[in-house]
C-alpha positions as CSV (number, residue, x, y, z in Angstrom):
1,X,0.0,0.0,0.0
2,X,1.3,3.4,-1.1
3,X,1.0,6.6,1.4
4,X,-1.2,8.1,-0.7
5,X,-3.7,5.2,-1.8
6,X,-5.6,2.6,-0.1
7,X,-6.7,-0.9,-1.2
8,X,-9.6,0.6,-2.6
9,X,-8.1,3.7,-4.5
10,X,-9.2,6.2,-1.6
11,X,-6.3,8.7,-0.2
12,X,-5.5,6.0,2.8
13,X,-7.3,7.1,5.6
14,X,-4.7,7.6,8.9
15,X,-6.0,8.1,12.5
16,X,-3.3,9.3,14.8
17,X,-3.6,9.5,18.6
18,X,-2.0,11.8,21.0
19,X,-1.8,12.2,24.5
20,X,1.1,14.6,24.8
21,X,2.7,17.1,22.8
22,X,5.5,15.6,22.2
23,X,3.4,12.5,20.5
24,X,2.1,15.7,18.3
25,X,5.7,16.9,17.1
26,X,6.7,13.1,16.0
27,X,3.2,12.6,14.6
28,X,4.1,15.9,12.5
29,X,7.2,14.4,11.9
30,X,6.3,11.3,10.6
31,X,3.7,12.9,8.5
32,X,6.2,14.9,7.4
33,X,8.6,11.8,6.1
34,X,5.9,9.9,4.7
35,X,2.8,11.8,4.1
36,X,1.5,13.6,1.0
37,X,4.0,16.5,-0.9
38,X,1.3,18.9,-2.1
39,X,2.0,21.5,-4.3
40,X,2.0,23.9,-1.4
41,X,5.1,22.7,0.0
42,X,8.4,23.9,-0.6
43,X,10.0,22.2,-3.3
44,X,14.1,22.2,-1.9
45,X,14.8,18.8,-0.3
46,X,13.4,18.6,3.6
47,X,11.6,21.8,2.7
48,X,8.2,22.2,4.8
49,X,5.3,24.1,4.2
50,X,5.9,27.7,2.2
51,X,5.4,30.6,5.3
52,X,2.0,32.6,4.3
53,X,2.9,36.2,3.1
54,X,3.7,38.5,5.6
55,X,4.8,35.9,7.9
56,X,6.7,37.5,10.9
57,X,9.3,35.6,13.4
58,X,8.3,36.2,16.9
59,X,5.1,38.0,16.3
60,X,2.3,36.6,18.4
61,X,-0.9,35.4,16.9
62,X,-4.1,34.6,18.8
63,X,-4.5,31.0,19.6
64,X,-7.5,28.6,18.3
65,X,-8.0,26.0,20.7
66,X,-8.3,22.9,19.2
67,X,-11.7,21.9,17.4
68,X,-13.5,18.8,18.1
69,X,-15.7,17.2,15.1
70,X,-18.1,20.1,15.6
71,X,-15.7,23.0,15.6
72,X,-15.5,23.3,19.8
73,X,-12.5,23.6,21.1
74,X,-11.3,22.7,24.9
75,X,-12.6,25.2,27.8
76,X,-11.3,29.1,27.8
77,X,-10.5,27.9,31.6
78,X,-7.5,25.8,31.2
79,X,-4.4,27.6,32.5
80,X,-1.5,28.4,30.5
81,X,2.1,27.9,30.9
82,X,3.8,29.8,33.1
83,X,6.6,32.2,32.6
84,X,10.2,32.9,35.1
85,X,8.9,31.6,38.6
86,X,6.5,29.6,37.4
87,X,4.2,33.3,37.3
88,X,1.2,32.2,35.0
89,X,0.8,33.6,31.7
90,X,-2.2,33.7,29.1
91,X,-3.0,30.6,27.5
92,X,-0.9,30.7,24.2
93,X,0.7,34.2,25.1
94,X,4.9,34.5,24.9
95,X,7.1,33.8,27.8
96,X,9.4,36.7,28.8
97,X,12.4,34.6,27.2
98,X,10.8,32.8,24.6
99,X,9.5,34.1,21.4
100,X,6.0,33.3,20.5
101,X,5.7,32.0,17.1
102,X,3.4,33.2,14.9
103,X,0.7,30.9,13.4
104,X,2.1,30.4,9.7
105,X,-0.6,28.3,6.9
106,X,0.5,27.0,3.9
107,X,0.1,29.9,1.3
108,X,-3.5,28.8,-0.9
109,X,-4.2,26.1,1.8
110,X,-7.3,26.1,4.2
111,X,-6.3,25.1,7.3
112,X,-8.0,21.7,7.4
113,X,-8.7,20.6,3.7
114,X,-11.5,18.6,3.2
115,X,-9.4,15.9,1.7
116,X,-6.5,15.6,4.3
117,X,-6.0,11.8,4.9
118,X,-4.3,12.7,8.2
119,X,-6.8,12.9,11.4
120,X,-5.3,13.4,14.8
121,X,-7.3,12.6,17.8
122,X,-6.0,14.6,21.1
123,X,-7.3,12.1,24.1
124,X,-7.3,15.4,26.2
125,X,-5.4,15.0,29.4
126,X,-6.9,17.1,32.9
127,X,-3.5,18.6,33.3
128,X,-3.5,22.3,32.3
129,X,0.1,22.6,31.2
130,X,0.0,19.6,29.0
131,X,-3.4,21.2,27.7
132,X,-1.7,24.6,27.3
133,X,0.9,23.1,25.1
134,X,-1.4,20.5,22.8
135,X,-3.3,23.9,22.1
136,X,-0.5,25.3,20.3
137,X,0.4,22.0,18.6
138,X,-2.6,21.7,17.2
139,X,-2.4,25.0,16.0
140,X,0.6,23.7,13.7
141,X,-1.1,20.0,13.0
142,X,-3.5,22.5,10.9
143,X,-1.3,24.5,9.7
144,X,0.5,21.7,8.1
145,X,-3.3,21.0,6.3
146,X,-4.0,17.9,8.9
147,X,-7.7,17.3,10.5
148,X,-7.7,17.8,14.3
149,X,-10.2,16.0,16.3
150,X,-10.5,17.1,20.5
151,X,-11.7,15.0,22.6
152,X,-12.5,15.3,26.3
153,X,-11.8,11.8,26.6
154,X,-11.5,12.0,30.7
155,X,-14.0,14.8,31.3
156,X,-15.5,12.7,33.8
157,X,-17.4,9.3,34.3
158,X,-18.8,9.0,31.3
159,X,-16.2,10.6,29.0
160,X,-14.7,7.3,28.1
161,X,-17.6,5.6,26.7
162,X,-18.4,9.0,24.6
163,X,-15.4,8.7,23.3
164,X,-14.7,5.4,22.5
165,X,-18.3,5.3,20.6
166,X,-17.6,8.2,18.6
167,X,-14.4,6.6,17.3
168,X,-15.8,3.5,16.6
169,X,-16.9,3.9,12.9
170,X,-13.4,5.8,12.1
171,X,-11.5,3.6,13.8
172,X,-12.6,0.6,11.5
173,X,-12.6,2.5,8.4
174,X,-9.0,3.8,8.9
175,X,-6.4,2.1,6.8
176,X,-3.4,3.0,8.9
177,X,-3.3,4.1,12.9
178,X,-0.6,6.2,14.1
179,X,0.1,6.6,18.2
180,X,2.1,7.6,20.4
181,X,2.2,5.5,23.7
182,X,1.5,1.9,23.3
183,X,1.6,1.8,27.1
184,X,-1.9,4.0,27.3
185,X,-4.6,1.9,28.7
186,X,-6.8,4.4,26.4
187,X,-4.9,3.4,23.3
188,X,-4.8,-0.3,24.4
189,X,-8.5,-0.1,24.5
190,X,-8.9,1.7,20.9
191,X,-6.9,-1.0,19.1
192,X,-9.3,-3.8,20.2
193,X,-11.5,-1.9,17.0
194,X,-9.5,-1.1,14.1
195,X,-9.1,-3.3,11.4
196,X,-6.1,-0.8,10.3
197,X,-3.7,-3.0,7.9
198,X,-0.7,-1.0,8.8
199,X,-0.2,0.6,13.1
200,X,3.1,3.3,13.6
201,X,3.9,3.9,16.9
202,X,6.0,7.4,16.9
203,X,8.0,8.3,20.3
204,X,7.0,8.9,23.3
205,X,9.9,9.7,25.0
206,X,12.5,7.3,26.1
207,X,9.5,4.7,26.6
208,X,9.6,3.7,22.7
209,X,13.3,1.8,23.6
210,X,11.1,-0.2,26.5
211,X,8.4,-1.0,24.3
212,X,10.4,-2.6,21.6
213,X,12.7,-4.5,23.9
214,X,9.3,-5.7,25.2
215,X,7.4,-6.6,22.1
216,X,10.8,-8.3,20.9
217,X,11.1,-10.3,23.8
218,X,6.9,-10.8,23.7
219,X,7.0,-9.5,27.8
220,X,3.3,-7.7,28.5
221,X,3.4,-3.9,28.1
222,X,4.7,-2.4,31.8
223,X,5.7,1.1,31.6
224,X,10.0,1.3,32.8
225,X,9.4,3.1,36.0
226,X,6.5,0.4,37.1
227,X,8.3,-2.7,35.8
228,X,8.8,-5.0,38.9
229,X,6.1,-4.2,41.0
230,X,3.5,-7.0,41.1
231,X,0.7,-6.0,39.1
232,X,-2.8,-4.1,41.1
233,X,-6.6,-5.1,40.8
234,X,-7.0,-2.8,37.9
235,X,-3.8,-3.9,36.1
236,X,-5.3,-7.8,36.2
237,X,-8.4,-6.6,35.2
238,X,-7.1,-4.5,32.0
239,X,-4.6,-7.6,31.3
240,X,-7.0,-9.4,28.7
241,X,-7.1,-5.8,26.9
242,X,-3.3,-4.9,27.0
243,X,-2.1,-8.7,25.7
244,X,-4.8,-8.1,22.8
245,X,-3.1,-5.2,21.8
246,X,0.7,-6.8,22.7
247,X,-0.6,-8.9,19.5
248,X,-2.0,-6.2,17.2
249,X,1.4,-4.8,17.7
250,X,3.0,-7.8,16.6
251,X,3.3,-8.2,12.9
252,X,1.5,-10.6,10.6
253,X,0.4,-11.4,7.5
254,X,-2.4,-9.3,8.0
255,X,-0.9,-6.6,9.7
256,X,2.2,-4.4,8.9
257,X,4.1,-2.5,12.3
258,X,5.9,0.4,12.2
259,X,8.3,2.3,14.3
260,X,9.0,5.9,13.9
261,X,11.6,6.8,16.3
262,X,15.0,9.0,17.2
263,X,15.5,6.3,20.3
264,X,18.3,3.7,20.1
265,X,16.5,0.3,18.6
266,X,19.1,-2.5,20.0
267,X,16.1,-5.3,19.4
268,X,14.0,-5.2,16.6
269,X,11.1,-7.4,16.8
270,X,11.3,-9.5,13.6
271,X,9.4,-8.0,11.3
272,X,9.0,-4.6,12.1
273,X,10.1,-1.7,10.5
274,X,12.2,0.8,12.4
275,X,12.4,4.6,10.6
276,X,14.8,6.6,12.1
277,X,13.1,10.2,13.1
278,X,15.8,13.1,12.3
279,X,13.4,16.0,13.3
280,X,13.6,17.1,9.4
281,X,10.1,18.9,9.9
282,X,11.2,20.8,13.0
283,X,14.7,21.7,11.2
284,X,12.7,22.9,8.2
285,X,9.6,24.5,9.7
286,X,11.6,26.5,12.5
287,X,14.8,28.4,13.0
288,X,17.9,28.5,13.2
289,X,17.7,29.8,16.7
290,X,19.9,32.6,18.3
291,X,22.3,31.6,20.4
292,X,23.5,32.8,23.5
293,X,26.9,32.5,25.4
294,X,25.3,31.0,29.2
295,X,23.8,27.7,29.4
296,X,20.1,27.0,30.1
297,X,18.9,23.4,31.9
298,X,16.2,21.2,31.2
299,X,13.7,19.7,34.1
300,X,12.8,16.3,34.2
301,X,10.2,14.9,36.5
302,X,12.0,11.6,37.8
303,X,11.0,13.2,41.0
304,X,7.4,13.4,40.4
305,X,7.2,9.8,39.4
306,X,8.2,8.8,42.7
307,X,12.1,7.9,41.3
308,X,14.6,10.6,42.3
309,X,14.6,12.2,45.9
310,X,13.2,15.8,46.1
311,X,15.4,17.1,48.2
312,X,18.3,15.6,46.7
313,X,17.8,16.6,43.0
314,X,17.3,20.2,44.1
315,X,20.9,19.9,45.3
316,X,22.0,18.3,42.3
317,X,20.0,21.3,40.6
318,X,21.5,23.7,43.1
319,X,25.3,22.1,42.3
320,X,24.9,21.9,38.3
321,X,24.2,25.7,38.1
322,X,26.7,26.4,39.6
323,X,29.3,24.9,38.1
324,X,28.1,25.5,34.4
325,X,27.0,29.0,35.3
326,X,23.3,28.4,34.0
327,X,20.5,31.0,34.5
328,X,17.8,29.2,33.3
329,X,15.3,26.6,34.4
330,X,13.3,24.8,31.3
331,X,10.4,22.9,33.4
332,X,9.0,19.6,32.4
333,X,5.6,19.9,31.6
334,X,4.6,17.7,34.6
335,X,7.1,19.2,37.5
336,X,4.6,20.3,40.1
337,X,4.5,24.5,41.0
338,X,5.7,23.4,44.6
339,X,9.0,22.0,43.3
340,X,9.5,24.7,40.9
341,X,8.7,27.6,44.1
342,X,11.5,25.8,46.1
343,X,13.8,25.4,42.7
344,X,13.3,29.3,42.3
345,X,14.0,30.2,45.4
346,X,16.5,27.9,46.7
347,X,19.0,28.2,43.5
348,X,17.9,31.6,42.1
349,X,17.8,30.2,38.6
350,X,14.6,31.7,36.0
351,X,12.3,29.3,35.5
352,X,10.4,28.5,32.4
353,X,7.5,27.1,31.6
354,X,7.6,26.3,27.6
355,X,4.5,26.4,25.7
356,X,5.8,23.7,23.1
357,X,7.6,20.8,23.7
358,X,11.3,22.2,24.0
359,X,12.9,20.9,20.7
360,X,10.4,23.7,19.1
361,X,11.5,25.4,21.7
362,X,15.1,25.6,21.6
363,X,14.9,25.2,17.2
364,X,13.4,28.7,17.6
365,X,15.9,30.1,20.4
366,X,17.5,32.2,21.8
367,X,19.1,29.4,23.3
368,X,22.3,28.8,25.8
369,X,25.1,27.4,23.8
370,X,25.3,24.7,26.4
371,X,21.9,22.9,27.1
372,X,22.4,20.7,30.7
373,X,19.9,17.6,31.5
374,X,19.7,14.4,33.2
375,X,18.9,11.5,31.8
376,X,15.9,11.9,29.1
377,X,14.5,11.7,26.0
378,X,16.0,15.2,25.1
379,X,18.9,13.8,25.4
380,X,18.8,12.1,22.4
381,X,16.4,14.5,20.8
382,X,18.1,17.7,20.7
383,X,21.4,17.1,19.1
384,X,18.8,16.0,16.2
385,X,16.8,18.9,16.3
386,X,20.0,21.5,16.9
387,X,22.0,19.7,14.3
388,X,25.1,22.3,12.9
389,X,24.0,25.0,15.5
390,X,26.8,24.7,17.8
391,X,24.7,24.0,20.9
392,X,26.4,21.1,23.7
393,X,23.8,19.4,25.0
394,X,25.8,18.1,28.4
395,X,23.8,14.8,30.4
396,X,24.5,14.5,34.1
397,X,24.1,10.8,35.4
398,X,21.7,9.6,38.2
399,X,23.3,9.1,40.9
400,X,22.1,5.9,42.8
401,X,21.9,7.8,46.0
402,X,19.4,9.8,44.7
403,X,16.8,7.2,44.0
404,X,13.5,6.6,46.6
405,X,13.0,3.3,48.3
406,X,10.2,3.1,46.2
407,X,11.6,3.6,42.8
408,X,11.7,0.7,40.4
409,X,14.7,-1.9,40.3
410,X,15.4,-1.3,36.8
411,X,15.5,2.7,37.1
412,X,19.1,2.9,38.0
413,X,20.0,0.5,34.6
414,X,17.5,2.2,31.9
415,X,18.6,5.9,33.3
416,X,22.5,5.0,32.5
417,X,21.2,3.0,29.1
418,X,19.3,6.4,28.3
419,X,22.3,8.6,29.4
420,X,24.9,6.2,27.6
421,X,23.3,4.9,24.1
422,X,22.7,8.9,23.7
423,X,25.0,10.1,20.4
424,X,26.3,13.7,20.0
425,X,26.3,14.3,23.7
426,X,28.8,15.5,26.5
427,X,28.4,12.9,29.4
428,X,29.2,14.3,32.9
429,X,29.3,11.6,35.3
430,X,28.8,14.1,38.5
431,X,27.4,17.4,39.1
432,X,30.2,19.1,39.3
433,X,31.8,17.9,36.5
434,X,33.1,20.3,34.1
């Protein structure tokens, strides 16, 4: 089956689903290496869509929350990122230190063509800041000529069976079906339907290395930082769902697997396809970013997943500023306002809350021309997406003191694989390292 054409002549019809915005920006991504190359792209090699006339850098245009099938977008309530100390900000407004982007469409394109063979389903999260950024990534799924679908899929107790039935019909008629976390319980769920011929799973995250390694060695579907645990009431109960979709993900005669990633692939399942994701629409579509001579960090939220100590990854915060000189904070979009009060106020560094997921982010600039992290997927990610800028991105290990009691007996290994199978990196192996 070609991109373009389905067994039955029709454009193939391709239901993506998202949870995050980083699932967005591979989805784009993968779209963007193997969907259609209308005429209202630009013709040089990599090229993305042509900027509409009068298309300004770092001008700031009003933001369209993300239409459902009937043009309604997510509540005006949700809050917005939030700019240095974690101060709130308007919904899709710029950040003191980085530039809005303005919202460019294709030159003679609508923004969601009737015949776009690409339909991406947001299963809305509750959290605001994940919300906040979706918004804007949606904003750019259009732009790019895609259909966006919203749903309120947990918008309370009877959100998921809304959902689900409304997805039913496109579900079976979709040729192909594009997502982001295999691991979702919501996705799980959805696969039990289609009848899709071909399923891509694009990244999310550094998870993408643990679900191949698990579908290669035919384990069940345990997220990294839960692996080892025994299994709750609801994980038994949603066990007969998740090994169905273990074997939907496994190829067959009937069923082709894809997977799009910029993660390490030591063990290939047989007989999927592993594309290698090189950020070609973000390198295209935004940049190159200014660059600055200090050194900005990135958060992660190890501690919020119950696997690094608070109090001792502030001081490894605290430590790493220090020595690198760095003045600003980029938050993960799920490190809580507490921990970013204390990080504020306890190591003096700006924090930021990005409204796009930071390899938009730090493509747009200005950006340090050192970029510190511990182990995560921008680790691997940004070198891609910063290719022949100059920037260092620098990875600070784990240290093994610095994991809870509770935290998983694997996290120590998959943090070091994360940190070491990472190309175009500087490894530090302590805080103060130099």
């Amino acid at each position: 089956m070609s991109p373009r054409t389905g067994r039955t002549g029709h454009p193939t019809r391709t239901l993506a689903f998202v949870e995050s915005p980083v699932q967005l920006l591979n989805v784009l991504e993968w779209a963007h290496l193997h969907g259609p190359r209308g005429a209202d792209r630009d013709p040089r090699p990599g090229g993305g869509p042509r900027p509409a006339d009068g298309a300004t850098r770092g001008a700031t245009a009003p933001s369209a929350g993300p239409a459902g099938p009937a043009g309604s977008g997510p509540p005006d309530g949700d809050a917005g990122p939030a700019g240095p100390g974690g101060r709130p900000v308007p919904a899709g407004g710029p950040l003191s230190s980085v530039p809005a982007q303005v919202r460019r469409t294709p030159a003679g394109a609508s923004a969601a063509p009737a015949g776009a063979d690409l339909t991406v389903v947001v299963l809305a999260p509750t959290d605001p800041m994940t919300r906040g950024q979706l918004r804007r990534m949606a904003d750019l799924a259009r732009d790019e000529g895609h259909r966006v679908r919203w749903e309120e899929a947990r918008g309370g107790p009877t959100a998921p069976f809304a959902t689900i039935g409304g997805l039913s019909g496109p579900l079976r008629r979709a040729d192909r079906v594009v997502m982001g976390d295999p691991f979702s319980r919501y996705v799980q769920l959805l696969l039990t339907i289609t009848r899709a011929r071909e399923l891509v799973v694009v990244d999310d995250g550094t998870a993408t290395m643990e679900f191949v390694a698990q579908l290669a060695r035919g384990e069940r579907l345990v997220r990294w930082h839960r692996k080892g645990g025994r299994p709750g009431p609801r994980d038994l109960l949603f066990a007969p769902v998740s090994s169905s979709a273990r074997r939907r993900l496994t190829p067959s005669a009937r069923r082709r697997v894809e997977v799009f990633s910029s993660m390490p692939v030591h063990e290939t399942p047989d007989g999927v396809t592993v594309t290698a994701n090189d950020f070609s629409w973000t390198r295209a579509r935004f940049g190159p970013p200014r660059i600055t001579k200090g050194a900005d960090m990135v958060g992660t939220s190890l501690v919020e997943t119950g696997v690094v100590d608070g109090d001792s990854y502030l001081e490894a915060v605290r430590t790493l500023a220090k020595a690198h000189g760095t003045t600003r904070y980029f938050a993960h979009r799920r490190e809580s306002t507490e921990k970013l009060h204390r990080l504020a106020k306890e190591t003096g560094l700006e924090i930021v809350r990005p409204d796009l997921p930071l390899e938009l982010i730090a493509r747009r600039g200005p950006i340090g021309r050192t970029i510190l992290s511990f182990p995560s997927t921008v680790v691997h990610t940004l070198p891609l997406a910063l290719v022949g800028t100059g920037v260092r991105v620098a990875v600070c290990d784990i240290d093994p003191a610095w994991l809870t009691a509770n935290a998983s007996p694997r996290a120590q290994g998959f943090l070091s694989g994360v940190t070491g199978t990472a190309r175009g990196v500087h490894r530090l192996t302590s805080v103060a390292a130099v």
